[in-house]
N, C-alpha and C positions, 0 to 999 in steps of 0.2 A: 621654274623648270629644274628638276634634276638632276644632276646629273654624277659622272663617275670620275677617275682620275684622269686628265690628260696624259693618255699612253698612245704612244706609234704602234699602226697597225701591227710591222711588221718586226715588233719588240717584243708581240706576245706569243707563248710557247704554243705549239699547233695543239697539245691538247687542251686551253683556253681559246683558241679560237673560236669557236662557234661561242660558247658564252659571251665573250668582249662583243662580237658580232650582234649579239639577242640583248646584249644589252645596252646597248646604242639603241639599238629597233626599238625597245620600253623607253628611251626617251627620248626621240623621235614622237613618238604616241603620247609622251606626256608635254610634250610641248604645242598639240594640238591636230596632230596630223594621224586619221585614223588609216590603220594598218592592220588590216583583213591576213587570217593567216597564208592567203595563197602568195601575197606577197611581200609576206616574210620568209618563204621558202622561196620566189624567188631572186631575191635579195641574197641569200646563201647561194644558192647555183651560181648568180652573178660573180657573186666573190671567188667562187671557187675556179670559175674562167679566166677571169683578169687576174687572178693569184692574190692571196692576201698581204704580202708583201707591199703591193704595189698601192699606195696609201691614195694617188690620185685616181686611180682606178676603184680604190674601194669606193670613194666620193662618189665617182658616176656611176657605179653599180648601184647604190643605194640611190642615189637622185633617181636613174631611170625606171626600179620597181617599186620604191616605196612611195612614191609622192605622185599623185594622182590629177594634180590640178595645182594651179600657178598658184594662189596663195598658201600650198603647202612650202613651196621654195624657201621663203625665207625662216621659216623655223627650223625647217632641214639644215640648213645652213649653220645655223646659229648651233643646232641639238650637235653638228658633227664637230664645230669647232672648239667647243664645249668637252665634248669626251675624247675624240683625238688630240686635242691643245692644236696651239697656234693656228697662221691664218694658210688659207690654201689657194692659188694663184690659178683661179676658175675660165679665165678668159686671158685670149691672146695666145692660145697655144696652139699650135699647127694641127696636132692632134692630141686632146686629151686625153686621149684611151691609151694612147702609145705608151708600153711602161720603161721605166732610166734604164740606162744601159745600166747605173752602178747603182740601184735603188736600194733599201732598207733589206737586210736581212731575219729570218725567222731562226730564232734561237732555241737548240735540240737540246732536248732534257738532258741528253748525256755529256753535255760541256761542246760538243762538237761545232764547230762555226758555219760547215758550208751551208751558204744561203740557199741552192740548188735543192739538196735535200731539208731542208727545213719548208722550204715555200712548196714541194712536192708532200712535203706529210701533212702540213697545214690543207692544201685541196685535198687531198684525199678523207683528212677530215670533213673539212665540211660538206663535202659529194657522200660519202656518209650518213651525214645530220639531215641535209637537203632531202635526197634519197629516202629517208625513215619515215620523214614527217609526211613527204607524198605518199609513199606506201599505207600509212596512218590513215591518211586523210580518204583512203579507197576500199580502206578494209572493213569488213561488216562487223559492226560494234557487237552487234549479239556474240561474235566469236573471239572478241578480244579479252584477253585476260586483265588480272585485277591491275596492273604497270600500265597496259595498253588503254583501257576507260582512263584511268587519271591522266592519260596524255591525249586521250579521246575528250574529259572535260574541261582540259584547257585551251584547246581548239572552237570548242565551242561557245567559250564564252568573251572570245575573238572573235566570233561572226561578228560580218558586218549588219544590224539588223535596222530595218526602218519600217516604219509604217508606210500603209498606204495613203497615199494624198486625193484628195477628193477637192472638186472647185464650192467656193460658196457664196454670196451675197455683196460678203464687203470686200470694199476695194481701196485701194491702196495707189499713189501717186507713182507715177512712173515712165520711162523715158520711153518707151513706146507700147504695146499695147492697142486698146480701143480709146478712140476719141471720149476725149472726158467734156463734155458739150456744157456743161453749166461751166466749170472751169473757167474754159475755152472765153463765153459769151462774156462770164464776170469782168474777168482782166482784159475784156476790150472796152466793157463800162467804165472801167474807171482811165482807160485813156482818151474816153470819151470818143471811142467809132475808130480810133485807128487800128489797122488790123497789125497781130503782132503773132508771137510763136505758138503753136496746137497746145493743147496738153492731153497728155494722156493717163489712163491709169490702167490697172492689170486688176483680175481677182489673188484674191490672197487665198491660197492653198489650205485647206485644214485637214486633221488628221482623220482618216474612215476608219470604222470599228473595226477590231479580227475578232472570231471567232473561233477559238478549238471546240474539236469536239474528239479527244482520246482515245479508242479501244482499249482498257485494262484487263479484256481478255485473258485467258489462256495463252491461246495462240501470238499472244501480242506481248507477252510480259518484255521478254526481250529486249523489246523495241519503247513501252511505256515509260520507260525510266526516262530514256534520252531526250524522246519529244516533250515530256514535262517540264523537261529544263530548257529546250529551245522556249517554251510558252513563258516559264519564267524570265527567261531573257529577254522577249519581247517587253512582257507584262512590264518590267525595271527600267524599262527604257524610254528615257523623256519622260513627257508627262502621260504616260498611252497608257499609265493606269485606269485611268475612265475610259479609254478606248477599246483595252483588250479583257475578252470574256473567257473562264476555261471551263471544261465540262468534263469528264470522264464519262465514258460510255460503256456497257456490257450488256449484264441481266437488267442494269438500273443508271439511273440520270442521274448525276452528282454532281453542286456547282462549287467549284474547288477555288473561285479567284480569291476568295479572302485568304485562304490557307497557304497561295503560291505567292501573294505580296510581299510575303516575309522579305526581307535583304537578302539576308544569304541562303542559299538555292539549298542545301542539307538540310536547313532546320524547316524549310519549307515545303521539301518534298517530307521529311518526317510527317509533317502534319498532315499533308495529302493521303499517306497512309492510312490515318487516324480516322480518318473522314471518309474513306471509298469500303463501303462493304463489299465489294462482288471484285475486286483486285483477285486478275487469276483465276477469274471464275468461268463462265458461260457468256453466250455471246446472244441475244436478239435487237438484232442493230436495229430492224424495222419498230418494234415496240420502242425503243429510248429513242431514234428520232423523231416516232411521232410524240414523244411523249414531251421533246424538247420544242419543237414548233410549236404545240398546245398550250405549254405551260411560260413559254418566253420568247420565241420565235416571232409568233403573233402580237405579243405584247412592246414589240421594237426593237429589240435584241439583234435578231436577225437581219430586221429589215434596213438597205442601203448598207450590211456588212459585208467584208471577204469573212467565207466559212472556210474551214482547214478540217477537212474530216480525216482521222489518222486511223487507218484500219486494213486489216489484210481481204476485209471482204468475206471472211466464213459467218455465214449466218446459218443457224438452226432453226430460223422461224420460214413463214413465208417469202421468198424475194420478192411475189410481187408486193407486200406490202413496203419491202424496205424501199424500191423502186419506185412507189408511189409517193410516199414520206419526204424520197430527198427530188424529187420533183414540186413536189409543195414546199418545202425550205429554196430549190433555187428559182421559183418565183419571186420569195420575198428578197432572198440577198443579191447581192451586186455581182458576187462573183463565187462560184464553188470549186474550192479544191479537194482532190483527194490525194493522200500521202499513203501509200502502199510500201512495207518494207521490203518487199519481193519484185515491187516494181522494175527492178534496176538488176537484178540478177539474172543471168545465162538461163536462157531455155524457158523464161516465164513468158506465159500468155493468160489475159484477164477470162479464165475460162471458167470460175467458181461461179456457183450464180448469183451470191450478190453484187461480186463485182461485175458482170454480166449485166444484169438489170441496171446498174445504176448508172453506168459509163454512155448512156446516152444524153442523161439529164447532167454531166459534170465540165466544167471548166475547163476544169488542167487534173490532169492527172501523172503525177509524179513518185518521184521512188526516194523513199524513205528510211535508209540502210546505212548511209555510211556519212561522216562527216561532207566530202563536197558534194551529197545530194542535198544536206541539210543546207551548204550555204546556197546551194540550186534553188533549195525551196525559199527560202529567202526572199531572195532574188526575185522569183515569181509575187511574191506577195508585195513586197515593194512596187512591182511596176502595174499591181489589179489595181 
C-alpha cells in the first residue's frame, strides 16, 4: 500500500486541502477498500462539517462515508495512520466527534496564525470542491465542455461496476444454506449411526452475460461516446471479458468487443471508430435489432443475458417492426433494459413512437444523461 508523507490534518494550507484529502481517499482504495465517487464526495462534505482542523473528526468523517462494510475498517485504519502518521486513540472517548477545545490549527498562505480563519477557509474550500463534484455528477455530459468531460471521465471510471450474479449447479460447503444430505448421511457412517452436527452447503454464484446494444446515431452522438466507455469498463472488469458483449447500432449492426478489450479506453474507442461505418448516421433500430437476434441473439448471445439497449428511441423505419424485434429479444434474455439520454430530463414524456412501442416489452427503463444516472444504471444491472 502506498502511501504519502505523515502530515497533520490541520498543518496543511486550505488551498492543499481538498488534495491531502483525495489523496488519502486513493489510498484508502489502494489498500483494498473500494470507493465509488458518491462517497468521496461525501467524505469532503463530512470534512467540511467537522472542520479540517479537527484531525479526530477527519477520522470519523472518512470511517463513516468511505467504508462500507466491517472488513473495510481495518485497512482504513492502517491507510489513515499511514498518511496522517502516528496512532489515533479511537475508543474510550465520551464523544468522538466532539472537536479540542485547543486542536491543531490551519496555516494561511499569508503567514497569518488565526486557527479561526484558517479552519473557515479550509471548509469553504472543500464546500466548494464537494459542491462542483455533485454539481458534475448531475449535469448533462452532452453540454459539458472539454475541462468538464475530463472530470466527467474520471468519475466514470470510479463507478462502482459488477456484474450480474446468476445461481448455477455447483455447490460449495457452508454454514447454512440447504441440507447437504450425502454429507450429512457420510460423516454419520463413519461414526458408525451416531447422529452428529447437519452440513450444509450454498450454490455458488456465477457471473450472467450483459449485453449492449449502442445507438451511434445522429441523434445519439452526444451520448455514444460516454456509454462506450461505461461498456468499456464493464467489459475490463474481472474476468467479465467472456461475459460482456458490445454492438453498436444505427443504419447497421456492428460487433465492437474485440475493438473495446483494449486496456486503455482512448486507444480502444479509436479503434471503435475504425470499425462503425454508420457513426452519426441514420437510425432503423427495428432493422439492426432484428438483424442482432437473427444473426447472434438466437445463436446464445442473448439467451439468459441482461440486454442494455442505449437509445433515444427516433426510429425512421417502422415502430411496429421495432416493437416486435425487441419483444422476440425479451423472450430470449433474462432481463431488458433501456438507457434513454432524455429520460431524466424536465418535461420528457416516452411519446416518440419507438419508444412508445417498445416500453411495453422493457424491464427497466432508465435515463441515460449524466454521471449519477450512469452509476443508477449500474446499479440496476448489478442487482438484474
Amino acid at each position: 500500500m502506498s502511501s504519502g508523507p505523515a502530515t497533520d490534518v490541520g498543518a496543511a494550507p486550505a488551498t492543499d486541502a481538498v488534495e491531502l484529502l483525495l489523496g488519502f481517499t486513493r489510498v484508502v482504495v489502494a489498500a483494498g477498500v473500494p470507493v465509488p465517487p458518491d462517497r468521496a464526495t461525501a467524505f469532503l462534505v463530512a470534512v467540511a462539517q467537522v472542520g479540517a482542523g479537527d484531525r479526530t473528526g477527519v477520522y470519523w468523517a472518512g470511517r463513516s462515508t468511505l467504508c462500507g462494510d466491517p472488513d473495510h475498517l481495518r485497512p482504513y485504519d492502517l491507510s489513515f495512520e499511514a498518511w496522517f502518521g502516528g496512532k489515533l486513540a479511537r475508543h474510550g472517548a465520551a464523544n468522538p466527534y466532539q472537536r479540542p477545545q485547543a486542536g491543531p490549527t490551519v496555516a494561511l498562505p499569508d503567514g497569518d496564525s488565526g486557527g479561526a480563519r484558517a479552519e473557515d477557509q479550509t471548509d469553504q474550500t472543500l464546500h466548494t470542491a464537494a459542491s462542483a463534484a455533485e454539481v458534475l455528477r448531475h449535469r448533462d455530459v452532452a453540454e459539458l465542455d472539454d475541462t468538464g468531460r475530463a472530470d466527467m471521465r474520471r468519475l466514470l471510471a470510479a463507478l462502482d461496476v459488477r456484474l450480474p450474479q446468476r445461481s448455477s449447479s455447483r455447490r460449495r460447503r457452508s454454514h447454512r444454506g440447504e441440507l447437504d444430505v450425502r454429507r450429512t448421511l457420510r460423516e454419520e457412517l463413519r461414526r458408525a449411526g451416531e447422529p452428529g452436527p447437519l452440513r450444509y452447503r450454498r450454490s455458488v454464484p456465477r457471473p450472467r452475460r450483459v449485453v449492449w446494444l449502442i445507438d451511434v446515431s445522429g441523434s445519439m452522438s452526444p451520448y455514444a461516446d460516454v456509454l462506450l466507455r461505461l461498456a468499456h469498463t464493464q467489459l475490463r472488469a474481472g474476468d467479465s471479458r467472456t461475459r460482456v458483449e458490445v454492438f453498436t447500432i444505427g443504419t447497421r449492426l456492428t460487433r465492437v468487443t474485440p475493438a473495446l478489450a483494449h486496456r486503455d479506453v482512448e486507444r480502444a474507442l479509436a479503434a471503435v471508430g475504425d470499425q462503425v461505418p454508420d457513426w452519426s448516421g441514420g437510425t432503423r433500430l427495428g432493422e439492426t435489432v432484428r438483424a442482432f437476434v437473427d444473426r447472434w441473439g438466437q445463436r446464445g448471445v442473448a439467451r439468459g443475458a441482461v440486454v442494455v439497449i442505449c437509445s433515444d428511441g427516433w426510429e425512421r423505419g417502422d415502430p411496429a417492426l421495432l416493437a416486435e424485434q425487441v419483444q422476440r429479444l425479451r423472450r430470449l434474455a433474462h432481463r431488458l433494459v433501456w438507457v434513454n439520454p432524455h429520460r431524466g430530463k424536465v418535461g420528457y414524456q416516452p411519446l416518440q413512437g419507438g419508444i412508445a412501442a417498445v416500453l411495453p416489452h422493457v424491464d427497466d427503463f432508465v435515463a441515460g444523461h449524466t454521471v449519477a444516472s450512469y452509476a443508477q444504471l449500474m446499479e440496476v444491472l448489478a442487482r438484474a
